[in-house]
N, C-alpha and C positions, 0 to 999 in steps of 0.2 A: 467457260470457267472464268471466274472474275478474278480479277491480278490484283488482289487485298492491297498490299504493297505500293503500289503505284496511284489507286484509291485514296489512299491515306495521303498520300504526297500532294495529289492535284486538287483534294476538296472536293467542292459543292459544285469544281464544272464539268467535273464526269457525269454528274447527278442530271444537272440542270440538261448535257447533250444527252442523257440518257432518261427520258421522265419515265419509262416503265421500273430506272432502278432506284429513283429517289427514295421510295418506302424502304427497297430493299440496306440502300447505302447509309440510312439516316438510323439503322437499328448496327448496321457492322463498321461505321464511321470509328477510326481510331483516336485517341485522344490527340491533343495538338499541344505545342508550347507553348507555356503562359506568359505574356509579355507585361512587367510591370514597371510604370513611371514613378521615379520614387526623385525625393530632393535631400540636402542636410545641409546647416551651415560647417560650411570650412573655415575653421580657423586660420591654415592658410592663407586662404585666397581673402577673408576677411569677408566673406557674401557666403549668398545660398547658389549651393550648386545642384545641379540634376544629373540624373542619370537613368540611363533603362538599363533592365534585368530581360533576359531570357530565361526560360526554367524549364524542365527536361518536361515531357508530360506525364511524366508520373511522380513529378517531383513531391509532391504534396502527401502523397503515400508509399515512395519507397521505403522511406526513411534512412536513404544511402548520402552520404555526402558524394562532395564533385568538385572534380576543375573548373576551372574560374581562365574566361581569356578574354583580355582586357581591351576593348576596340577602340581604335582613334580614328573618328570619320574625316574628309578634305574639310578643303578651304571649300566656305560656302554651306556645311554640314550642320550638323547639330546631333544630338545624342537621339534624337526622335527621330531624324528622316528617315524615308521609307526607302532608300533606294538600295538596298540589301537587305531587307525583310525580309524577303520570303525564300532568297536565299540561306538567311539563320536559321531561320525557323524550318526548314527540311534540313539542316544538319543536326538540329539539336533534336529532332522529331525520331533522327535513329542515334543519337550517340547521349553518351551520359556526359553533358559538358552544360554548364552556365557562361552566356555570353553577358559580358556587361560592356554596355555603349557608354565612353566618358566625353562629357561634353567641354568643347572644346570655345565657347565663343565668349566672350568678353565681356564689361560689362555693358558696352557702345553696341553689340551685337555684331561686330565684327569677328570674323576666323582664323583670319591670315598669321600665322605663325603659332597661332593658341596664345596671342597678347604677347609673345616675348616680343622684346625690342628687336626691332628688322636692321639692317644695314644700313637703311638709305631712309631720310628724315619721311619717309611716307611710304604707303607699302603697294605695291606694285598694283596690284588688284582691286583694292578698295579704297584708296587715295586718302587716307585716314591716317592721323600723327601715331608714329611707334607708339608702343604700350613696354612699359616694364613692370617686374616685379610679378608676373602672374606665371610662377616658378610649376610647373606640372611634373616637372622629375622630382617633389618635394610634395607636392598636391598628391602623386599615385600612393603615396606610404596612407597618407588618411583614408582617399575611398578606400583602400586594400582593407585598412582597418574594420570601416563600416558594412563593408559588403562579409567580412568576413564574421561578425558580430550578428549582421540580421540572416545568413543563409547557412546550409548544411555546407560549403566548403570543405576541401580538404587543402586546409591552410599553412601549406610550404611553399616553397618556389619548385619545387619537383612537379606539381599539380599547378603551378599559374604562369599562365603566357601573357605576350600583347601579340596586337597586330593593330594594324590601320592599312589607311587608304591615301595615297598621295601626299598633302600636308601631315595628317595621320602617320603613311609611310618612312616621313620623318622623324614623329613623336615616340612611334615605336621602337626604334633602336634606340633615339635618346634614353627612354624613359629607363628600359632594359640595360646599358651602359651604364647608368647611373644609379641604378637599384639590381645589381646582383643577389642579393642576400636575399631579397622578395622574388625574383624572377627568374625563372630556367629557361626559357626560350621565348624569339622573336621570332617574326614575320613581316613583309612589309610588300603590301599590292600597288607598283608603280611609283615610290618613293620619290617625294619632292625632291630635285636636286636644290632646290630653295640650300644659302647660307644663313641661317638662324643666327642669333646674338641669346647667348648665354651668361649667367655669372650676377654677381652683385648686382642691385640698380646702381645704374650709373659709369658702373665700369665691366659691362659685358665684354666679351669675345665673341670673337665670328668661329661659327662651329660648322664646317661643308662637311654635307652629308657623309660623304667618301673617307673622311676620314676621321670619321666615330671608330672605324674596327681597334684601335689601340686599347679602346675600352671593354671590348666587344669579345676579343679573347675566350676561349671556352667558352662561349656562348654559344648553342646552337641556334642556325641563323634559316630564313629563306628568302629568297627574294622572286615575284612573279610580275611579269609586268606582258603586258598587250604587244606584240608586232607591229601594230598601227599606231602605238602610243607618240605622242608629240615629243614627247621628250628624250623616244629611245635612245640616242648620241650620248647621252649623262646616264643613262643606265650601263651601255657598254664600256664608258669609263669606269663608274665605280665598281663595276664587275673587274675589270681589270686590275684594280686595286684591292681588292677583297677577296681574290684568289690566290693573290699572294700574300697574304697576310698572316697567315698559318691561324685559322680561325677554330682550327677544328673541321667541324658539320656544317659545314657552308650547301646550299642548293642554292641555284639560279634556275628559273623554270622562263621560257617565251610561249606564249600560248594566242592562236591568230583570233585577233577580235582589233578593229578599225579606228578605237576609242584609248581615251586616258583613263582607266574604270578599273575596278577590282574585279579581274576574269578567274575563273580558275579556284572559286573560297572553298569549295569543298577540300579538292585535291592539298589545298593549305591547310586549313586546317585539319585535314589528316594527319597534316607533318606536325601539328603540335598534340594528338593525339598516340602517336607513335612515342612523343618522349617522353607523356603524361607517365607511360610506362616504363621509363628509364630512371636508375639514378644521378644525382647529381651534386657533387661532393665539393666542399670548399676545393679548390685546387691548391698543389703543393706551391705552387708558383702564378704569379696572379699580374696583373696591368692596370693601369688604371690613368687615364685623362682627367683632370678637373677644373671649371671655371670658377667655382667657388673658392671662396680662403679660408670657410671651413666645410670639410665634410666627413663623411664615414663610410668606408668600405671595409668589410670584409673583417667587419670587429676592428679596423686601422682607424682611429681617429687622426686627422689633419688639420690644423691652422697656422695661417699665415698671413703674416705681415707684407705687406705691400705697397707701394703706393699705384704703379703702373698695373689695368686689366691683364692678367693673363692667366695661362692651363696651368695648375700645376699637376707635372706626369710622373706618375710612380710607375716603371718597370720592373720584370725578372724579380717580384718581390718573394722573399722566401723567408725561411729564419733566418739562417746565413747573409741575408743583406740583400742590395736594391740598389736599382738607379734611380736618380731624382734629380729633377731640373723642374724650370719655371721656362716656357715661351708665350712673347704675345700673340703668335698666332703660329698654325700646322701647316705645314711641316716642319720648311725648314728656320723657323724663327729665333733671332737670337737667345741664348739660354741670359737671364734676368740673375745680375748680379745684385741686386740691393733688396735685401729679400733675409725674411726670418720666419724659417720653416719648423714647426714641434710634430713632429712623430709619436703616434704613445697606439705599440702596437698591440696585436690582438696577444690572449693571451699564450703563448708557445715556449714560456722559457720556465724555468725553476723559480719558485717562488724566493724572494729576496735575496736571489744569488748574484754575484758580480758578474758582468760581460766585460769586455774589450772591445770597443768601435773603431776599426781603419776607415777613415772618411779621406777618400781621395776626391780634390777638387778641379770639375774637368774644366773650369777658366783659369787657374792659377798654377795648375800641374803641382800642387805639393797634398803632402798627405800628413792629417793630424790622426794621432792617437788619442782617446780617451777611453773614461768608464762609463760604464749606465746599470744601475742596478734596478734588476726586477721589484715588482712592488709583490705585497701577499698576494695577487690574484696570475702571475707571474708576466705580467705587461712591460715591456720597455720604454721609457721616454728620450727621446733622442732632440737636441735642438740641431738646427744647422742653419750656417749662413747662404747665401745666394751663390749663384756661380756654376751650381749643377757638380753631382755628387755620385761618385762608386764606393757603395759603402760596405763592409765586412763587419760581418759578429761573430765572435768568437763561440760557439756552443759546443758540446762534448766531442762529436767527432769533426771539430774545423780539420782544416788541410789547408792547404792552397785556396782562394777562391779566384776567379780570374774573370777579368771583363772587357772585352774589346770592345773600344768605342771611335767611332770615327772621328780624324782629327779636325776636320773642323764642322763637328755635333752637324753634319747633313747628313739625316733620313732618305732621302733620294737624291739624284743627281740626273742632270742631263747630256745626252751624249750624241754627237754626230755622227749619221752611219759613214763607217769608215774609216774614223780616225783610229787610232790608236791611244786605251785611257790605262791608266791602274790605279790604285785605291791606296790610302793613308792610314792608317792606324797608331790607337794607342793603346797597348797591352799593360792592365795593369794587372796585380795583385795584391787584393783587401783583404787575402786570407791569414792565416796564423804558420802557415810553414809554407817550403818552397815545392815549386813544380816541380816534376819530372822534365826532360825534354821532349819539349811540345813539338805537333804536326798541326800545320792551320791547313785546311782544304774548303778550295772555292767549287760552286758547285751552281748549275743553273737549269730549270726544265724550259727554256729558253732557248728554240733553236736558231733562234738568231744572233744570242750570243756567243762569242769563241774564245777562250781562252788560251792565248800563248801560253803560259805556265799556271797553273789549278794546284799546286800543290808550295810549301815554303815551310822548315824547320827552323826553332826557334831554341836557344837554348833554356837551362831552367831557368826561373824568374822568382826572387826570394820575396818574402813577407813585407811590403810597402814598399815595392818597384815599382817601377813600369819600363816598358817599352815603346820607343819612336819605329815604327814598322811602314818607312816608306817605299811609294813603287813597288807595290806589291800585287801580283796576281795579273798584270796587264794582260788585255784584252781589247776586242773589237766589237761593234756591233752594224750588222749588216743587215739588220730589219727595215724594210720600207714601212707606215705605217698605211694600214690598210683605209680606205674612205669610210666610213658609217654614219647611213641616213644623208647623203651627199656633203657628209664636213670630215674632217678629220679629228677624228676620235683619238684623244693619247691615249693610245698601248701601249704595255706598260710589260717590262723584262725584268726579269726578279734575279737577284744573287744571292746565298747563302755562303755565310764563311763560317766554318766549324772547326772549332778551337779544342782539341786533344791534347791530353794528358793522359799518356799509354791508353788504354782501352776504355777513361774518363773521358766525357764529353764535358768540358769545365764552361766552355760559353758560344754559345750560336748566335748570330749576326745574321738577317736580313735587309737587306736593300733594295730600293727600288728604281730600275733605270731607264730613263723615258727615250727611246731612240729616234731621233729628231732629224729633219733632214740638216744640207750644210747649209748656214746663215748667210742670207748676203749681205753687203754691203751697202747703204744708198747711196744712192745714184750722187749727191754731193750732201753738205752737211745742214742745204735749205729741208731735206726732209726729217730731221730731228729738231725739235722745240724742247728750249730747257725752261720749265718755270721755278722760281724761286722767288714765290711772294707775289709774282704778276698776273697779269690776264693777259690773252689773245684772242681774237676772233680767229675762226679757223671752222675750212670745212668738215663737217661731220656726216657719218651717213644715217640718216630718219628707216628702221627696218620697219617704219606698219607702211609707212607713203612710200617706200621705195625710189626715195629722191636725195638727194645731196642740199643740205642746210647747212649756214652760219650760225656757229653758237659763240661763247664764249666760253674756256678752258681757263680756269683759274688754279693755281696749287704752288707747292712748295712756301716755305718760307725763308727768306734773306732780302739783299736791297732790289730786289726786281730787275737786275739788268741782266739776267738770263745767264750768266754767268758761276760756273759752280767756286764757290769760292770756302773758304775755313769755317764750316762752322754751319756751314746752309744744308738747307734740305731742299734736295730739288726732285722735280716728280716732271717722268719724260711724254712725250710722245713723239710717234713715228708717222708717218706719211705713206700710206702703201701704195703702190700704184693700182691694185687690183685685191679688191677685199672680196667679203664672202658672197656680198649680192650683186647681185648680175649688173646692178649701177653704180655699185659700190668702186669709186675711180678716186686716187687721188684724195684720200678722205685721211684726217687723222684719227690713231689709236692709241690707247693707254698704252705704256711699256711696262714689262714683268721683268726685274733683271734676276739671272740664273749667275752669276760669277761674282757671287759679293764677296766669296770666302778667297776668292784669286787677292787681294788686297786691301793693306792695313790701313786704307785711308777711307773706304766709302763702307757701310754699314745698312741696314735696311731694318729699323728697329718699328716698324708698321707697315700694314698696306692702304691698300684705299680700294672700298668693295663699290665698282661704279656700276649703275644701273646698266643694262641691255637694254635700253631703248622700249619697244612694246611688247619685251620678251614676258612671258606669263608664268615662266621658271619662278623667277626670282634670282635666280643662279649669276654671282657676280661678276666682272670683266677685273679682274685682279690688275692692281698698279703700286708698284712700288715706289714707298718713301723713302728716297734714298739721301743719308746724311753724310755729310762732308766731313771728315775730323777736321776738329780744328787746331791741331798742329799740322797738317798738309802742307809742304813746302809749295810756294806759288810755282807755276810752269808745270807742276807734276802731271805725266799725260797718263789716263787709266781710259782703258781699251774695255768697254760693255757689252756683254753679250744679251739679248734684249728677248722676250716673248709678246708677241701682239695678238690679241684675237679680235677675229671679226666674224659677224653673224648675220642670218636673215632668219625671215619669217615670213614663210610662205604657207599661201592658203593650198591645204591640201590635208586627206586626211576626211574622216568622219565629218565633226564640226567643230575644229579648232585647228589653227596654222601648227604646220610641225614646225621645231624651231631647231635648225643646226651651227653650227662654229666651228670655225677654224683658225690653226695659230701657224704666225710665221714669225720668224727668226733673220734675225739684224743684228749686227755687230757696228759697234757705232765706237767713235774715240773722241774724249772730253780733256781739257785742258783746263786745271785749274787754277784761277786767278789770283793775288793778293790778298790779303786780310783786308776786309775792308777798314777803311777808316770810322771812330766811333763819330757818331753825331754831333 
């Protein structure tokens, strides 16, 4: 008995091992997917671009429409390579689905990022000058358009996915993040930890993959990657962060294969055939990341005045109001006070009716009242200035609206196991009447965290309050973190605080806490270098040669005498005695400082994304720019608490070095100097 089914799957080499069935198999041969190479110019992109179609095999005569799911191949890819073919084409052989391959390389024929401007003046892999301006979160809306003009599509975002492959892996939650309104769900096979540059030419952001989820929200998500994969240490990071994120539909899938490859595309795209059959509804409440200064989510138009790169974040958006800040980079980046924001939202209010706006401003602590009247279509235009903002609209059933925000604007924090920490707040009210008496409860699925006290009453809180709510909810954390891939992976312990108003939930608060061992001290103050404006030769550690080099370490700017002084920006390193590679002795590292919100004198208003060495990630060694105000009284001593990482690259694995890191912790103390004198 012949297995029709399986026939169909394998072609002409059952035929070919079987020559007495070739007659038989070449009359009951099933049809196969049609694969077609099509091009168009984009206006966008300002060129012709390409793309391949998958089509169902009976597409030509169903006369059914179909899902559409949008592939981004790696670095080194192109819309044509074969190296999932025939994996496609047996998914699309039994399922009603159209695959379209978007091509992803440049006009130089280079792949690395999909031409976005990279981090680091050349890109890791291809030693080729950044590229900007080849915007693919901006590019997807036009193919969307064309494919959905030449094929039987069923053209919503209920029936359209992405997915990709590594660089791809990247592309597809960007592109999904930044076109909601087109997109119902992602996927992503081994996702670059690569940090990409987003935004304006010119004045991009650094966007690390891990921390797309702000955007990501009500997305349903999956994520698959290989056992043997080089990079697994930054997949179990950004698992760790993305389980706490309250995503929704989150999956993470491990499946064993030796390589960095797309394993497992069936079993994926299953997952986006399962939600082809689900709805997906504007959400009542909605998030949004952005590096543009202008854009459009969710019917919300955005623009903004600026001069400095940075995100602007829309949270908790609803009728009722929203949070809104500006950082130059995530997490925890200063919120950008010089800054002219217009809001003009989707349409949800009564046509030409008056509202009431409470804009409470989270850099200056005061709260201004005005009006915004709906237009005929019933949209609200809102201007605001910089500084980051808890906004209240007044609609028919306002009340109360309430927003706890962490006092000094940190999305996570780090924590030493064992110490003893608690948490800051500021409780406000943008709504039109007062609360009840509130219950705030902290809450953690974190069994390494503990909570002394989880619960704290609050009395009621009237219409353009707020509350200072310090020392609150103290706790410990007594998690070791565990090794992953021989480095130390940050895991990562999550905290909810839930904000009650009798039997109203008015505002929920997520945190993220990184439990860290205790920092030591150096050995004397020869293992910290402060640059401001200078160079030093200093040893570094080479991870392809596995040896110890002299380079020179340039940064900060002031007069070069290494001294933090009014007004400087200095950028550190530290001296480990024992780094990540087995050689690695005695080597300098970038420093990450974790304590800038501890005092009113040092600031971190950028970072510096340094290369890894022969690392193939892309993924950067973060170092902070840190600025001296320049009112600081001279002699002023500020105590640092410092993050280093250090890596190797060892051969092991299929055919590529797996690449691990780890970070250690240093507290160091600076003494700052005089104003210098002017020239």
């Amino acid at each position: 008995m012949f297995n029709f089914k399986l026939m169909c799957q394998t072609g002409i080499r059952i035929a070919i091992k079987s020559g007495l069935l070739l007659t038989i198999f070449m009359h009951l041969r099933c049809p196969c997917a049609a694969i077609e190479d099509r091009s168009h110019f984009s206006t966008v992109m300002n060129s012709t671009r390409h793309y391949r179609v998958f089509l169902p095999p009976d597409y030509s005569q169903s006369g059914k429409r179909y899902p559409v799911l949008y592939w981004f191949h790696g670095s080194g890819g192109s819309y044509a390579q074969e190296t999932y073919r025939s994996e496609f084409e047996d998914f699309i052989n039994n399922h009603d689905l159209i695959i379209v391959n978007v091509d992803g390389t440049t006009p130089g024929g280079s792949t690395w990022d999909y031409g976005l401007a990279f981090e680091y003046g050349t890109r890791t892999q291809e030693g080729r000058p950044a590229m900007t301006g080849m915007h693919f979160s901006k590019y997807i809306r036009e193919l969307i358009g064309v494919v959905d003009s030449l094929y039987r599509t069923i053209p919503d975002r209920d029936h359209r996915a992405v997915s990709g492959q590594s660089m791809g892996g990247l592309m597809s939650p960007w592109i999904a993040s930044q076109n909601k309104d087109l997109i119902g769900c992602a996927s992503m096979f081994s996702p670059s930890p690569d940090a990409a540059m987003f935004g304006p030419v010119g004045k991009e952001v650094c966007f690390v993959n891990r921390e797309l989820y702000r955007s990501l929200k009500g997305i349903p998500l999956r994520i698959t990657i290989a056992d043997g994969d080089r990079y697994r240490q930054y997949y179990a990071e950004q698992k760790s962060v993305w389980d706490l994120a309250d995503l929704g539909r989150f999956e993470y899938r491990v499946i064993n294969y030796p390589d960095h490859r797309a394993v497992g595309i069936a079993d994926q795209f299953e997952f986006h055939m399962d939600e082809f059959t689900r709805k997906h509804p504007v959400p009542l409440t909605w998030h949004h990341a952005d590096p543009f200064t202008c854009f459009r989510v969710w019917n919300t138009e955005v623009s903004v005045q600026r001069d400095p790169a940075a995100f602007t974040i829309l949270e908790k958006v609803s009728a009722s109001g929203m949070l809104v800040c500006s950082r130059p980079y995530l997490p925890n980046g200063p919120l950008v006070r010089n800054e002219e924001i217009t809001l003009f939202s989707d349409a949800l209010y009564k046509p030409s009716e008056h509202y009431v706006v409470t804009d409470f401003n989270r850099s200056t602590g005061d709260f201004q009242i005005s009006g915004a009247q709906a237009d005929v279509d019933g949209r609200l235009k809102i201007r605001l200035g910089g500084g980051g903002h808890a906004l209240g609209i007044k609609t028919a059933d306002s009340g109360a609206k309430l927003f706890l925000i962490p006092l000094h604007d940190q999305e996570d924090m780090y924590c030493e196991t064992g110490r003893k920490y608690s948490l800051d707040f500021v409780l406000v009210n943008v709504g039109t009447k007062s609360s009840g008496p509130l219950q705030l409860k902290a809450g953690t699925g974190h069994s390494g965290v503990s909570f002394i006290r989880d619960k704290m009453k609050v009395e009621s809180i009237g219409p353009g309050e707020k509350k200072e709510l310090k020392q609150c909810f103290p706790f410990r954390v007594m998690t070791e973190k565990p090794d992953t891939a021989g480095g130390s992976a940050e895991i990562i312990a999550g905290i909810t605080i839930r904000v009650m108003d009798g039997d109203t939930l008015q505002d929920k608060l997520d945190l993220m806490i990184y439990p860290v061992p205790k920092a030591h001290l150096p050995a004397d103050m020869a293992d910290l270098m402060i640059l401001d404006g200078n160079s030093r030769q200093a040893e570094i550690y080479n991870n392809r040669t596995h040896e110890i080099l002299m380079d020179t370490l340039s940064g900060g700017t002031g007069n070069g005498n290494s001294i933090p002084e009014p007004g400087e920006t200095i950028e550190l390193y530290i001296r480990l005695s024992r780094g990540m590679g087995s050689a690695d002795r005695n080597t300098w590292h970038p420093a990450y400082l974790l304590n800038a919100s501890e005092y009113q004198w040092i600031s971190v208003p950028d970072l510096r994304y340094n290369i890894k060495g022969a690392e193939y990630s892309g993924a950067p060694n973060l170092q902070s720019r840190i600025l001296i105000d320049p009112a600081v009284p001279g002699g002023t001593r500020i105590d640092l608490w410092l993050k280093c990482e250090s890596y190797e690259f060892l051969e092991e694995g299929f055919n590529r070095p797996v690449q691990r890191h780890k970070f250690d912790y240093r507290r160091v103390s600076i003494e700052t100097g005089p104003e210098s004198e002017p020239d």
